[in-house]
ROTILUM-903693 format. One record per residue: residue in three letters; x, y, z negated of N, C-alpha, C in turn. Coordinates in steps of 0.02 Angstrom, whole numbers, padded with zeros to 5 digits, always signed. Atoms other than C-alpha are relative to their C-alpha. Example, Ala and Ser with C-alpha at 12.3 -4.5 7.8 and 13.67 -1.06 7.14 Angstrom:
BEGIN
ala+00045-00059+00000+00615-00225-00390+00045+00060+00000/ser-00042-00059+00003+00684-00053-00357-00039+00055-00037/
//
This chain:
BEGIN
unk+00006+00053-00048-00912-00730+00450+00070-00022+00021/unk-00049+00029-00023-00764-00848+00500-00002-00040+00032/unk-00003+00050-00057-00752-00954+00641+00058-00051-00021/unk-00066+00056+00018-00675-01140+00589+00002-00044+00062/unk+00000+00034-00045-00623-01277+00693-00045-00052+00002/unk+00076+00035+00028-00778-01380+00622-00067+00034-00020/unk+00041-00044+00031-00896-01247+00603+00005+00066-00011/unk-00024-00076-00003-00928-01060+00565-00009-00001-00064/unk+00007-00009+00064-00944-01010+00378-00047+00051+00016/unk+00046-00050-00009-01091-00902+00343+00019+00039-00048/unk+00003-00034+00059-01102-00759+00196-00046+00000-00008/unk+00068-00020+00041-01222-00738+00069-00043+00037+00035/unk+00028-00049-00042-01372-00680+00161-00010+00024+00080/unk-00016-00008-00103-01320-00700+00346-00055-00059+00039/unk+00038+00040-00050-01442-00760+00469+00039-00072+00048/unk-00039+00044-00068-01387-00924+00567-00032+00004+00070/unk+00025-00030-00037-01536-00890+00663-00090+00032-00013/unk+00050-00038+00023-01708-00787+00661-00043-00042+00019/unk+00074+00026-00026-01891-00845+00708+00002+00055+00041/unk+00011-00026-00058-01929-00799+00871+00080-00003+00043/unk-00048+00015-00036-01763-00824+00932+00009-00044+00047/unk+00019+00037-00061-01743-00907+01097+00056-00078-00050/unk-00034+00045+00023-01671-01087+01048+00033-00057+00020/unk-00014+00053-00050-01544-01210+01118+00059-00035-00026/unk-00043+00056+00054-01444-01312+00973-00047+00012-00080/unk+00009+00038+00070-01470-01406+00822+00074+00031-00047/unk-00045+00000+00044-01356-01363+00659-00011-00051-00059/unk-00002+00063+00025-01285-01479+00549+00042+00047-00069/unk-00031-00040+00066-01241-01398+00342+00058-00052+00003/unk-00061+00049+00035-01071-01446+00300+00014+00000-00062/unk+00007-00032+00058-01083-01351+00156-00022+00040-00025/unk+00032-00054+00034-01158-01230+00045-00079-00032+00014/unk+00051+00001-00004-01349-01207+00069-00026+00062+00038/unk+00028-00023-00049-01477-01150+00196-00074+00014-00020/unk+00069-00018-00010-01643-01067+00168-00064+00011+00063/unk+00040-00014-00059-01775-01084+00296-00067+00040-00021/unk+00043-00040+00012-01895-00956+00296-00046+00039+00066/unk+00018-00032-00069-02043-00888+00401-00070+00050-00052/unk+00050-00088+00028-02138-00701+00397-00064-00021+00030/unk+00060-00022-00009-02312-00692+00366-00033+00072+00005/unk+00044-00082-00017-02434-00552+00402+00018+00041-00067/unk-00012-00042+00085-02396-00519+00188+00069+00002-00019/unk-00073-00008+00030-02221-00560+00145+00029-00076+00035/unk-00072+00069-00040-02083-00710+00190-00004-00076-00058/unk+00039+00059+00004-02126-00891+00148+00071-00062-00018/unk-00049+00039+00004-01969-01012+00082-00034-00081+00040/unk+00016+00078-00029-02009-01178+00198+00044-00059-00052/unk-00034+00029+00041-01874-01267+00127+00088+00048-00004/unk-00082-00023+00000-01685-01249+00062+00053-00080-00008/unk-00037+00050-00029-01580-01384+00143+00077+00014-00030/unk-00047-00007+00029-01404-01427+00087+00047-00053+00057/unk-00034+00060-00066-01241-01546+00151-00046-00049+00039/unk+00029+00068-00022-01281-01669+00271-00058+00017+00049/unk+00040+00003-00022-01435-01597+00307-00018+00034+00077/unk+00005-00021-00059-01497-01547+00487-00051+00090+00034/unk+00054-00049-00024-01594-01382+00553+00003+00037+00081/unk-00016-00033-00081-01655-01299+00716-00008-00070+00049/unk+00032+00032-00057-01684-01473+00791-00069-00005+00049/unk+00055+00011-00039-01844-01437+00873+00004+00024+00052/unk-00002-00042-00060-01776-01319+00993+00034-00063+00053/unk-00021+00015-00037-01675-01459+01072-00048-00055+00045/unk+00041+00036-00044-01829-01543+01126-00082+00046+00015/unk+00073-00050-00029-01970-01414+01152+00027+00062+00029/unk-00030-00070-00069-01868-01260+01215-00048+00058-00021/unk+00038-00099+00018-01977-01122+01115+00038+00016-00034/unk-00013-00041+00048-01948-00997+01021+00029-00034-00075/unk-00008+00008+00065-01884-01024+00831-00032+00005-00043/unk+00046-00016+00046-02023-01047+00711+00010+00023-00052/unk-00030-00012+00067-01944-01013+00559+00100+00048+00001/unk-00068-00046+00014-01765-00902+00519+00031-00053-00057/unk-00040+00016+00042-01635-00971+00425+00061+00030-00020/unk-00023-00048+00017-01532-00897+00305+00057-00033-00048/unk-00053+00035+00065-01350-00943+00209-00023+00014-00068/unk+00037-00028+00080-01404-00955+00021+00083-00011-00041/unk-00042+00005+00023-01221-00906-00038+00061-00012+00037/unk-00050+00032-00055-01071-00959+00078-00017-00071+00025/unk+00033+00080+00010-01131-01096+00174+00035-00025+00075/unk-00020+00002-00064-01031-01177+00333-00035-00063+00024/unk+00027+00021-00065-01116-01235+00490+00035-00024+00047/unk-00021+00019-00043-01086-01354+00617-00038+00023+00071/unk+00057-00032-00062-01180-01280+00797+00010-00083+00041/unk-00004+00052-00040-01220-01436+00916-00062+00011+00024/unk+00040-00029-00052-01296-01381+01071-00026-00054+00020/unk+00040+00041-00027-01418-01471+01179+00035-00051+00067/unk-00020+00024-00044-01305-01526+01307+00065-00063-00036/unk-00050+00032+00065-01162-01601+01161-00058-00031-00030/unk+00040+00032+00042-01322-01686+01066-00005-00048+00063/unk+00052+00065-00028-01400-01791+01220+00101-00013+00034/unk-00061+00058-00001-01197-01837+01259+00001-00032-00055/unk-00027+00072+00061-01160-01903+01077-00064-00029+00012/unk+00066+00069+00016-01350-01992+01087+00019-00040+00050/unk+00009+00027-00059-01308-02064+01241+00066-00076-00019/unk-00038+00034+00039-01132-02145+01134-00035-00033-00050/unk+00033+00041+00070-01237-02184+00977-00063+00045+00010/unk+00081-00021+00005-01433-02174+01000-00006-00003-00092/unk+00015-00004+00083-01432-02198+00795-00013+00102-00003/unk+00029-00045+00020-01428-02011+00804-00073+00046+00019/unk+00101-00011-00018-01615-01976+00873-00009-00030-00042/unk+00046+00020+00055-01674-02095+00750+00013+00031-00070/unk-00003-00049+00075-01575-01992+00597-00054+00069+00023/unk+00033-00052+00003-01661-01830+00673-00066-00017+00001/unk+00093+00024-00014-01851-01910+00711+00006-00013-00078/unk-00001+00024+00086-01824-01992+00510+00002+00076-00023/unk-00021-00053+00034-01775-01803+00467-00062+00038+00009/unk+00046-00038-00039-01910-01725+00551-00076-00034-00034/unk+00052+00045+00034-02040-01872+00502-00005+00041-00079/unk+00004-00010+00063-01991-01824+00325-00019+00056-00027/unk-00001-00077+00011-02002-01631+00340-00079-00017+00018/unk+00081-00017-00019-02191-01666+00407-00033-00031-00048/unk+00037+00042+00044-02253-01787+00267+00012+00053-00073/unk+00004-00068+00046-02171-01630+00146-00060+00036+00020/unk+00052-00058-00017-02278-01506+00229-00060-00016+00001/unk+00088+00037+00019-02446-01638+00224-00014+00019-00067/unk-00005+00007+00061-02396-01655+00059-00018+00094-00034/unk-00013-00064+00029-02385-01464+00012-00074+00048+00033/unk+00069-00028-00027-02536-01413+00128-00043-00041-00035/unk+00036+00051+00043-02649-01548+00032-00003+00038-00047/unk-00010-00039+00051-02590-01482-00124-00025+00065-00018/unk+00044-00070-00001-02647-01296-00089-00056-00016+00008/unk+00040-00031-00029-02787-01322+00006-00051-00073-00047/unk+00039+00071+00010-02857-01497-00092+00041-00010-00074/unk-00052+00041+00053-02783-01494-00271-00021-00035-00068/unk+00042+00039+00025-02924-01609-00328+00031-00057+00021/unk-00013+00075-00021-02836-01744-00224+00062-00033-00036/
//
């Protein structure tokens, strides 16, 4: 683990954060790749594996539970942290970024229609 002035670097294998973890920022990949993953009653479940650019952990900054899912560096992967109090200042400068995270979020739920369909309907 190294602490940068843009981010922390993760290692192969390092939690950024767990499911069930209390939650109160969004992360932003700068690099490498991020596995999101959540434990079932049988074994551990790949949601997705996100890369640059991409965003995770935004749900905590507007519902305030727990962490549904764990995420995990897939290899060296550095992280930007942007807490809840630093997110609704920059929105407040440029609202464009709520509409990148709602578009991000939109898109992650039309995956998961898409992928629940598929299992449970794969006549359709």
């Amino acid at each position: 683990m190294q602490q940068l002035e843009l981010g922390r670097t993760y290692a192969d294998g390092e939690f950024v954060f767990r499911e069930g973890d209390r939650g109160d920022a969004m992360y932003v990949i700068q690099f490498g790749k991020i596995r999101i993953v959540k434990r079932t009653a049988a074994n551990e479940v790949t949601l997705a594996t996100l890369g640059p650019g991409e965003i995770l952990g935004e749900m905590s900054l507007f519902d305030q539970h727990e962490r549904s899912a764990s995420a995990v560096a897939v290899g060296e992967a550095r992280v930007l942290t942007v807490d809840r109090r630093k997110f609704f200042a920059s929105m407040s400068h440029d609202p464009t970024l709520a509409f990148k995270i709602l578009c991000s979020m939109s898109a992650r739920i039309r995956q998961l229609n898409q992928q629940v369909t598929q299992h449970h309907c794969p006549d359709l």
